[in-house]
C-alpha positions in Angstrom: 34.5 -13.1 9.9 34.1 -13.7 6.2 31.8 -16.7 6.3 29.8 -14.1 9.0 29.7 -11.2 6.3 28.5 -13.2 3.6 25.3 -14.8 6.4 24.7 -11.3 6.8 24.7 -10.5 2.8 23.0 -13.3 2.4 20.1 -12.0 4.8 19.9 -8.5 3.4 19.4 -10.2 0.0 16.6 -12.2 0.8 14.9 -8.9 2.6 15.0 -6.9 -0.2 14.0 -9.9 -2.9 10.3 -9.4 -3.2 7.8 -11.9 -1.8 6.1 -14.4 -3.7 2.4 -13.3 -3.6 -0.6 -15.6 -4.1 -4.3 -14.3 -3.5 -7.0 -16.8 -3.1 -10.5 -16.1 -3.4 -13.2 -18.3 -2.4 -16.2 -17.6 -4.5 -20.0 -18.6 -4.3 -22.1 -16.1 -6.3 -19.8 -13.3 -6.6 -20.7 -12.3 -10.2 -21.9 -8.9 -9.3 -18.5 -8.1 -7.2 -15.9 -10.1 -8.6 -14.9 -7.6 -11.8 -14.5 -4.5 -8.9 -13.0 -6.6 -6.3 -10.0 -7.6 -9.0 -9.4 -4.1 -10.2 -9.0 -2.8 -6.8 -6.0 -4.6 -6.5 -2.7 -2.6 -7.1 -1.0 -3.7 -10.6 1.6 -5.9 -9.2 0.6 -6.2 -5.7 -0.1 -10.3 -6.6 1.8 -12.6 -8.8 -1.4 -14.7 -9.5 -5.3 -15.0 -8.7 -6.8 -18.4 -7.6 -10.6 -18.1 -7.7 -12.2 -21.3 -6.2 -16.0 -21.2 -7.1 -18.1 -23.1 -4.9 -21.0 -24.6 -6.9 -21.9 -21.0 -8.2 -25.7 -20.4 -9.7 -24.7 -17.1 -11.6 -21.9 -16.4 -14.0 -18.9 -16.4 -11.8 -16.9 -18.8 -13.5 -17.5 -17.4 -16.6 -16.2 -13.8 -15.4 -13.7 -14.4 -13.4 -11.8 -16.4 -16.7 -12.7 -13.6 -18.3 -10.7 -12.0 -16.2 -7.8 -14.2 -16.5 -7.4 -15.4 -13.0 -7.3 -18.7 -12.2 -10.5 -20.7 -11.8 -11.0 -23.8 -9.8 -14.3 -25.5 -10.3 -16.3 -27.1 -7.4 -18.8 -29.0 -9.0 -21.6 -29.1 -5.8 -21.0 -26.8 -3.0 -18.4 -27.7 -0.4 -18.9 -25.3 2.2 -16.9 -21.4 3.2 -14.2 -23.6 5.0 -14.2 -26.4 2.2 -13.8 -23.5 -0.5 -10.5 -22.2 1.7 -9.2 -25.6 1.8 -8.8 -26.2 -1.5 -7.8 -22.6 -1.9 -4.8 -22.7 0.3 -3.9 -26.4 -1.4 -3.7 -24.4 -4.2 -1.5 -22.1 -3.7 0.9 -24.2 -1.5 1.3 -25.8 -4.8 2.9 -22.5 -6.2 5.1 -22.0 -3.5 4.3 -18.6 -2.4 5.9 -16.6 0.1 2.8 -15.2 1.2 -1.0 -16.0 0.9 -3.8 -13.5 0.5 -7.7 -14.4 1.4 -10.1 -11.9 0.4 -13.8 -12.4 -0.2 -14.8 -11.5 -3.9 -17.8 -9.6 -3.2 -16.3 -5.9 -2.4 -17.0 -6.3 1.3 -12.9 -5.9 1.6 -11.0 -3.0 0.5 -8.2 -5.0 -1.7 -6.2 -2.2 -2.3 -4.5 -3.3 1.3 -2.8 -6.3 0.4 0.0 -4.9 -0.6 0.3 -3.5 3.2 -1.1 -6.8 4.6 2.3 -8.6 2.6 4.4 -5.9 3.6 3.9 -6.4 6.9 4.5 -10.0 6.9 7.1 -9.5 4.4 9.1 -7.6 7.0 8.7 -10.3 9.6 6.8 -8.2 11.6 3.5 -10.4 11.6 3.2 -14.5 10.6 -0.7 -13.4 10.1 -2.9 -10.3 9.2 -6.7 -9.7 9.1 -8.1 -6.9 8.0 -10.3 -4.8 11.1 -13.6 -3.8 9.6 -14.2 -1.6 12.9 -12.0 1.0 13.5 -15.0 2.9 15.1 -18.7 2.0 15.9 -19.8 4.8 14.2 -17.5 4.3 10.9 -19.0 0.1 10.9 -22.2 1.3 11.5 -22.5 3.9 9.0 -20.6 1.2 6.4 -23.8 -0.4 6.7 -23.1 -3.2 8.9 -26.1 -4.3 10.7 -26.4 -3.3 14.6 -26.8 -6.9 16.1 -24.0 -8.4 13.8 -22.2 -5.1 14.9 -22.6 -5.9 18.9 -22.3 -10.0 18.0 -18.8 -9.2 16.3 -17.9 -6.9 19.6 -18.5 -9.4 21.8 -17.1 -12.1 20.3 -14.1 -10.6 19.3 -13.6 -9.1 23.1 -14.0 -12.8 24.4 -11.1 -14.2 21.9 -9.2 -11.8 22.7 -8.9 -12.3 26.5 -9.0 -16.5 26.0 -6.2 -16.0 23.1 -4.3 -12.8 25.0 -4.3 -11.3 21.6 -5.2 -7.6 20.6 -7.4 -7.7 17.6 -9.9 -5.1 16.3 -12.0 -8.1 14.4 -11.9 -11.6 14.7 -14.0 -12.3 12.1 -13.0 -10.4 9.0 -13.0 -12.2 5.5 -9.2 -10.2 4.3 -6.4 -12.8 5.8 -3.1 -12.9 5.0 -0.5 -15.8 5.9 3.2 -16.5 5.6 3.6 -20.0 4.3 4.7 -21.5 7.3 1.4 -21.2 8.7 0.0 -22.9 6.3 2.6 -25.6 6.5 2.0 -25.8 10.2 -1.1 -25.6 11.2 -3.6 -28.6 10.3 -6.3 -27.0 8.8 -7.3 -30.0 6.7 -9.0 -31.4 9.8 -11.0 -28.7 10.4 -15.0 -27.8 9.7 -16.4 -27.5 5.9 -18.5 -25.1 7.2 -18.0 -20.9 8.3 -16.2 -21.6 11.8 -13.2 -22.7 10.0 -11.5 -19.3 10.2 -12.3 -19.6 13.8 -10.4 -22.3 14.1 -7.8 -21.4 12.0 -6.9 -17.9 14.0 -6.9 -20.6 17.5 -4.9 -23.0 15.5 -2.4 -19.8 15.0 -2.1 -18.6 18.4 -1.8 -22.2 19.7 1.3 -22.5 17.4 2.4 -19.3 19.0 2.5 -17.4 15.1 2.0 -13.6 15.2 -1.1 -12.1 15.0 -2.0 -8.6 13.6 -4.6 -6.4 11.9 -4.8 -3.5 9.6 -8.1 -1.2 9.1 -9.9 -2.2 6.2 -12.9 0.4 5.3 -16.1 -1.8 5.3 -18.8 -2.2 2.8 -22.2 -3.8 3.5 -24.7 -3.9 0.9 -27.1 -6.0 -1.2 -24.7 -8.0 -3.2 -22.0 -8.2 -0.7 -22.2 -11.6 1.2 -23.7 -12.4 4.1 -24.8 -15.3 6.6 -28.1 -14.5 8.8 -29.2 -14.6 11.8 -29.7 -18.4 12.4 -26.3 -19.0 11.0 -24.4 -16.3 13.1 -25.8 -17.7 16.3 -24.9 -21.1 15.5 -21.2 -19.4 13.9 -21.2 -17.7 17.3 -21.6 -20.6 19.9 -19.2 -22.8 18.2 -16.9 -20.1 18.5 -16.8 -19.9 22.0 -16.5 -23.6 22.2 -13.4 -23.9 20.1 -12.3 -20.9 22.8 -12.9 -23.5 25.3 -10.9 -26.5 23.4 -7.9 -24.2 22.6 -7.9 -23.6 26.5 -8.0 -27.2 27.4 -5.4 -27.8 24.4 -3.4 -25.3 26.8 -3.7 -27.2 29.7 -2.7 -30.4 28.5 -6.4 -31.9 28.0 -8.1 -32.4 24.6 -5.3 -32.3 22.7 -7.0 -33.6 19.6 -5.9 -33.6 16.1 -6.4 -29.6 15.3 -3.7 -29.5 17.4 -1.1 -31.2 16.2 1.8 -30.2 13.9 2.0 -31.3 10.7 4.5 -33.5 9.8 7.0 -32.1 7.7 9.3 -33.4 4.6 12.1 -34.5 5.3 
């Protein structure tokens, strides 16, 4: 009975010890947004800032050390899902409890991570995104554009029958991770390029980690980042390939290298 009591002690000590809290931004250009982006954030909601800038033209760098965060320097231009891979190395190294992706360039409300860790924090969710569509006409009047509006719909409605999962958006730039999902899933092997996170959220439901969302208000404008048209399309069909791998992965077929465990340390 003792040894029992002191488990359970033990258990309500490590659920009221606050998490570890590392946010990771990858940044290309972001020297308009960056400064707003950080002060949005709730004093305290973070114990440090990782900034990876990915071959930045303007004066990103330059701010963002300003700003005392920490800056990691790609000299040429990796890629979206390069930047996140040397983001997440990153902060593995700091042994977080939690990890925080947000975009630097205000698209994201990041006054929510403190919710977004909370909610992970509780065990409640192993992974949260932040829904930029709570309602068509709230996106819409955010200033997202119509056809990335019905693409995102679409999409979204397809991964969530393939993945049974109940998302609001699929493809939102504010993620937040528990650490074992980052020492889990192989996202090493994945694409450089923007269908990484795709392949990260398939990765998480094929290692059966819980998914969840929280509304995020959403922002489009000028500076805020954006791929176009060409880029979406070609974001969009490779997409509903990786839908198709994870089902083969399912079925026993195809089961490449995204979908095996890392190995852990012994």
């Amino acid at each position: 009975m003792a040894e029992a009591a002191s488990v359970s002690l033990q258990e309500m000590e490590a659920e009221r010890r606050p998490a570890r809290v590392i946010a990771v931004m990858p940044a290309y250009n972001a020297a308009a947004t960056l400064e707003r982006t950080v002060a949005d954030i709730p004093p305290g909601a973070v114990d440090e800032i990782i900034l990876v800038d990915d071959g930045s033209r303007d004066r990103t760098v330059e701010i963002a050390r300003e700003l005392g965060l920490t800056v990691i320097v790609h000299p040429q231009n990796r890629g979206y899902g390069g930047n996140q891979k040397t983001c997440y190395r990153a902060a593995l190294e700091r042994e977080p409890d939690i990890v925080v992706m947000i975009h630097p360039d205000y698209q994201y409300d990041s006054r929510v991570i403190p919710l977004a860790a909370e909610i992970i924090r509780l065990g409640i969710c192993d992974v949260v995104l932040g829904s930029r569509i709570r309602t068509r006409q709230e996106a819409l009047a955010g200033g997202m554009p119509r056809w990335k509006y019905l693409a995102n719909r679409c999409l979204t409605l397809l991964e969530n029958v393939a993945l049974g999962q109940n998302l609001g958006d699929f493809h939102s730039g504010f993620r937040a991770y528990r650490r074992e999902v980052l020492e889990a899933i192989p996202w090493e092997e994945n694409s450089d390029d923007f269908v990484f996170d795709t392949q990260f959220l398939v990765q998480s439901v094929y290692f059966r980690f819980k998914l969840g969302d929280i509304p995020v208000p959403v922002r489009y404008f000028d500076e805020a980042s954006s791929i176009n048209f060409r880029r979406s399309l070609r974001y969009g069909l490779l997409t509903v390939w990786w839908l198709v791998r994870y089902l083969l992965a399912r079925l026993g077929f195809a089961r490449r290298r995204h979908f095996q465990a890392k190995p852990q340390p012994l």
